[in-house]
C-alpha positions as CSV (number, residue, x, y, z in Angstrom):
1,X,90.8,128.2,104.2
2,X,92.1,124.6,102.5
3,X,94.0,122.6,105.5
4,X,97.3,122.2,104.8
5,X,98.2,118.9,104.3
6,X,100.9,117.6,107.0
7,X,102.7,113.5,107.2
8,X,104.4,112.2,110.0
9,X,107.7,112.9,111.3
10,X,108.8,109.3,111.1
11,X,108.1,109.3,107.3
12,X,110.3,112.0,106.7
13,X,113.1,111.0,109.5
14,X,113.2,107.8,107.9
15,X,113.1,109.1,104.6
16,X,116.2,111.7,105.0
17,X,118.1,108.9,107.1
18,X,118.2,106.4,104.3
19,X,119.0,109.3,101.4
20,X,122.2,109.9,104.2
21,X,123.1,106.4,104.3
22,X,123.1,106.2,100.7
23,X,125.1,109.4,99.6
24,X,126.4,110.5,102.6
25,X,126.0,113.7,105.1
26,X,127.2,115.9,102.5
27,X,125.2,114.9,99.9
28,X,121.7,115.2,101.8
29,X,123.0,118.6,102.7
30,X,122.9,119.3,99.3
31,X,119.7,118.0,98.1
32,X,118.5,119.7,100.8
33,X,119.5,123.0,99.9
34,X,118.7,122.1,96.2
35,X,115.2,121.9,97.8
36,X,115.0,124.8,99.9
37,X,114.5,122.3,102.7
38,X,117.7,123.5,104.9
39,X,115.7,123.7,108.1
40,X,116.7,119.8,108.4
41,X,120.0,120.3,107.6
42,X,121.3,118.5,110.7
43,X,117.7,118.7,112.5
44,X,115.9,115.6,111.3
45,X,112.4,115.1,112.6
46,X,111.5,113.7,115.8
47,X,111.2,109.8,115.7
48,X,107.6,109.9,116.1
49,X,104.2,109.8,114.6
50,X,102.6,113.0,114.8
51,X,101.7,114.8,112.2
52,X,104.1,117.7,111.9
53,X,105.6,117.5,108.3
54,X,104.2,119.5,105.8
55,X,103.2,117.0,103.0
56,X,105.1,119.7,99.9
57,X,108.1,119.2,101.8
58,X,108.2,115.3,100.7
59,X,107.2,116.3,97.5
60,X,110.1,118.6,97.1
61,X,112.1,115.5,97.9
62,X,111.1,113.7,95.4
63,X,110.6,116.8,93.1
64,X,114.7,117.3,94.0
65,X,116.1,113.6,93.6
66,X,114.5,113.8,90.2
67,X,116.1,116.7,89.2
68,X,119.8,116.6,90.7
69,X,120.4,112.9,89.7
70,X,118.5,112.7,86.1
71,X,115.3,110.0,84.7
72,X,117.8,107.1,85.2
73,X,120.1,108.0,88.6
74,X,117.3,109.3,90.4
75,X,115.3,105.9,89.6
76,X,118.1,103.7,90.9
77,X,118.5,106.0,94.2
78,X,114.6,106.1,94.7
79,X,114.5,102.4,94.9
80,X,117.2,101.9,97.6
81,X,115.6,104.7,99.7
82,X,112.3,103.0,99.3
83,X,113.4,99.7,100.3
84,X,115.3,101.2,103.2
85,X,112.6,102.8,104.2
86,X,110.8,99.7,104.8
87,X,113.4,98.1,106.5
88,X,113.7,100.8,108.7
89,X,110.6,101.6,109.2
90,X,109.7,98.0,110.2
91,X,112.4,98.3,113.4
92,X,111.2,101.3,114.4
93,X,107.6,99.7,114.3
94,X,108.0,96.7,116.2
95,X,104.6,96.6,117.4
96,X,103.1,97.2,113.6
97,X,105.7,94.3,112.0
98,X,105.0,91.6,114.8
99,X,101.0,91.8,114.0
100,X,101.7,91.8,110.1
101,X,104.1,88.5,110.8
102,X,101.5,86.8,113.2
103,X,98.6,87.5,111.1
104,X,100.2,85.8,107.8
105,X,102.1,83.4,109.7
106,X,99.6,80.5,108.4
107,X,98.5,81.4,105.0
108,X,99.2,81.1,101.5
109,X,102.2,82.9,99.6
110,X,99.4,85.3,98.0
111,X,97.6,85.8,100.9
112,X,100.4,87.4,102.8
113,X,101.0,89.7,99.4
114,X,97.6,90.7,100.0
115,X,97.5,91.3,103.6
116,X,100.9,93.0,103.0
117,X,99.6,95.3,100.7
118,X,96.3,95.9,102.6
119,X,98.5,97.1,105.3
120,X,100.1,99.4,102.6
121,X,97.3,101.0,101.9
122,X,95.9,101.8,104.8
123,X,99.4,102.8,106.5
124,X,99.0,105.1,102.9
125,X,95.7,106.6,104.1
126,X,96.2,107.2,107.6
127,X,99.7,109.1,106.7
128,X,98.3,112.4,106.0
129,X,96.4,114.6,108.5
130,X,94.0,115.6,105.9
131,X,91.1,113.3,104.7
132,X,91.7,111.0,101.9
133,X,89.2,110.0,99.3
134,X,88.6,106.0,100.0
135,X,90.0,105.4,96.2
136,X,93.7,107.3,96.8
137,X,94.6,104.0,96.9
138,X,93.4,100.4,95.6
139,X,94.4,96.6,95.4
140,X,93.3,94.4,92.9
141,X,93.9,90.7,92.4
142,X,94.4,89.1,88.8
143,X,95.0,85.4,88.2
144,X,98.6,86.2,88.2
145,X,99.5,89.2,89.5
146,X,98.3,92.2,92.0
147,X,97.9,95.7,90.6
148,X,98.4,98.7,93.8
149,X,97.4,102.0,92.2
150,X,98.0,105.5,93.8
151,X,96.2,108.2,92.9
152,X,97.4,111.8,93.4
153,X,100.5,110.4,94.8
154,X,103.3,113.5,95.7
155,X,106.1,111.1,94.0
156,X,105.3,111.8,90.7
157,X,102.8,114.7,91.3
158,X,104.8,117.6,89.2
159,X,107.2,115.3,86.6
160,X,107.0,115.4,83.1
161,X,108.9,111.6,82.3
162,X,109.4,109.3,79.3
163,X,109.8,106.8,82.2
164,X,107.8,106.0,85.2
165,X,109.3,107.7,88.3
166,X,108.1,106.7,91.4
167,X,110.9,104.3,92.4
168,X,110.3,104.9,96.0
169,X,107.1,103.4,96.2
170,X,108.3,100.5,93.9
171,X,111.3,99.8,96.4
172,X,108.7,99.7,99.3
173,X,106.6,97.6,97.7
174,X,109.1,95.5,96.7
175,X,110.9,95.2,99.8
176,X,107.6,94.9,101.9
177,X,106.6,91.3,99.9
178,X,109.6,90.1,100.3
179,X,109.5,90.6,104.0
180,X,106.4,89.1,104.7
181,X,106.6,86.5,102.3
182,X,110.2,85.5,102.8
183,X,110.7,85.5,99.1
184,X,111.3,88.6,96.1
185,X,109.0,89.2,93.9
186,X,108.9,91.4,90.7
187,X,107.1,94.9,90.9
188,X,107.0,96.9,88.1
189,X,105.8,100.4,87.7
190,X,103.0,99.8,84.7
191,X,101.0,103.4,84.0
192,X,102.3,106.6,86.0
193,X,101.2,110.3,86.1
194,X,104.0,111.6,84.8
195,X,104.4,109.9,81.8
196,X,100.8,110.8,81.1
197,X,98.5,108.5,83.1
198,X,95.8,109.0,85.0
199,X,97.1,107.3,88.4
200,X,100.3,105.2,89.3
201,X,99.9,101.6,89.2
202,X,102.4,98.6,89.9
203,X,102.3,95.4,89.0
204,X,103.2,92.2,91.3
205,X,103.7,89.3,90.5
206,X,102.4,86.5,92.6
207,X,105.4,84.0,90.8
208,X,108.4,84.2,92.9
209,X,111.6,86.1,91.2
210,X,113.9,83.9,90.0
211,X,117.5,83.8,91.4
């Protein structure tokens, strides 16, 4: 019998959190029951990270944001939960955002978009309790840009789009370079699964956003 894939309970605190900051207590009550998920209607996970939330109750999250607030509104709300996420995430990690800020602390601009993103990906890797292949997730550098592609991500696993929909991931890559670098940066959603694509891959740009 197949494991059942599980994430951690912080993901999923953090994640419900931020949609509750954004629309309010009512309004996670109600994409909540949209998505069957009413055993966290005012039970949020425990702020820790064991493994104790099945992974296909995230993707009914994002199955659920997609489908209450449309291609467009969903896209816009999945961005500011993904950059809250980060921001969050990073206070509840002290320990994790203290070594990502020492080791970067001397390096070139890109360098600490790489090391950023490394981080990504492994934080990626080690969020399910099931083994990942080694290629769920991969960095690679171009002379003026870094492509992060996720393979059989839960964001977009499921969606038929004309658009690319995994605006979650965009706002915490997004939000994560401009942490450890100090500075924005563009990110842009370039091939994703549910417009057809094999794998979701984002483009960053290693030129600072202008103002």
């Amino acid at each position: 019998m197949q494991e059942e894939a599980k994430t951690d309970n912080l993901i999923m605190r953090v994640f419900l959190e931020t949609i509750e900051s954004i629309i309010g207590s009512n309004g996670l009550k109600s994409v909540l029951n949209y998505a069957h998920l009413e055993k966290y209607i005012g039970c949020l996970p425990p702020d820790n990270d064991e493994k104790e939330i099945p992974s296909e109750d995230l993707r009914s999250l994002y199955l659920t944001l997609h489908q209450m607030f449309g291609e467009k509104g969903a896209h816009g709300l999945q961005l500011r939960v993904g950059r809250e996420n980060v921001h969050r995430g990073l206070k509840k990690r002290p320990g994790i955002a203290r070594a990502m800020k020492v080791a970067s602390r001397l390096v070139p601009e890109t360098m600490k978009m790489r090391l950023g993103l490394e981080r990504l990906a492994e934080y990626m890797k080690d969020a399910s309790s099931v083994r990942v292949d080694p290629s769920f997730v991969g960095i690679e550098e171009q002379e003026d840009c870094f492509l992060f592609t996720q393979r059989d991500s839960l964001e977009s696993d499921g969606i038929t789009s004309e658009i690319p929909v995994c605006g979650v991931s965009q706002g915490i890559i997004e939000a994560l370079i401009e942490w450890i670098t100090g500075h924005p940066h563009s990110v842009e959603e370039i091939e994703c699964k549910a417009t057809g694509y094999s794998a979701d891959v984002f483009r960053i740009s290693k030129a600072r956003k202008e103002a």
